[in-house]
C-alpha positions in Angstrom: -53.3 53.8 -0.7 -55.0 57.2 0.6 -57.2 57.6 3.8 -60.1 57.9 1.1 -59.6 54.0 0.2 -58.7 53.0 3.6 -61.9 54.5 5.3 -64.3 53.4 2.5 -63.0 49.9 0.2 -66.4 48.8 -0.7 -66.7 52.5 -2.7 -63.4 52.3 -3.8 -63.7 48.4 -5.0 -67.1 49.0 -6.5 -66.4 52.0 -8.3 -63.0 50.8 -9.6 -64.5 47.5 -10.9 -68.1 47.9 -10.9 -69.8 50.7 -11.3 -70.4 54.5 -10.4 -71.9 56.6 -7.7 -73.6 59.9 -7.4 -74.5 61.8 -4.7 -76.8 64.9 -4.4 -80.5 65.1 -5.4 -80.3 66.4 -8.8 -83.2 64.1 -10.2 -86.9 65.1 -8.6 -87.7 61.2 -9.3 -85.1 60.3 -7.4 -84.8 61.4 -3.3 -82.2 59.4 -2.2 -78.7 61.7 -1.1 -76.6 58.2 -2.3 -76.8 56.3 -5.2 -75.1 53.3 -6.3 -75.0 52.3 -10.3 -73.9 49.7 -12.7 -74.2 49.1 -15.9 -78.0 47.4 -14.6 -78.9 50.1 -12.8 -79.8 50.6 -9.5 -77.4 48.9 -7.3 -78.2 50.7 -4.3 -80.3 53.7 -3.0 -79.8 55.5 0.3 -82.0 58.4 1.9 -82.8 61.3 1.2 -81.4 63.2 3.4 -78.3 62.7 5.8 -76.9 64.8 9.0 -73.4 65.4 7.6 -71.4 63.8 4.5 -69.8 61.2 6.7 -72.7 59.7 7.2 -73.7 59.6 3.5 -70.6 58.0 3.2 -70.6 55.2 5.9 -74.1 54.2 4.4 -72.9 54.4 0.7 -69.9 52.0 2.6 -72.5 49.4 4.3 -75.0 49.7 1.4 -72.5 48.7 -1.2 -70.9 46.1 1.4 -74.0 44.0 1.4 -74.3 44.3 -2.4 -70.8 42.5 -2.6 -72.6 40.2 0.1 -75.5 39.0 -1.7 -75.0 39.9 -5.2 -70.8 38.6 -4.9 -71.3 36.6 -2.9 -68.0 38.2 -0.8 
């Protein structure tokens, strides 16, 4: 298991099993940095902006976290 999967196993979980994520703002109707998909839609949305990619990333983490939570129920 890499650092990547250690750091982060909600993203790794949820995009191995669930779904995709994107990151950027490449869609004007769209502002937030993070985005979490499945086959839904919208699993999760973070902001639109972020200080550094590590804390896009910790957010992705906690957002997709409490998806598992309430949607899981894990």
């Amino acid at each position: 298991m890499g650092s990547f999967e250690l750091k982060y196993p909600n993203i790794t979980r949820f995009t191995e099993d669930y779904g995709w994520v994107e990151m950027g703002v490449s869609n004007p109707y769209v502002k937030a940095f993070v985005k979490a998909y499945d086959e839904g839609g919208t699993v999760w949305e973070g902001n639109d902006s972020y200080k550094d990619m590590d804390e896009a990333l910790e957010a992705l983490e906690q957002g997709i976290g409490e998806w598992f939570h309430e949607v899981i129920g894990e």
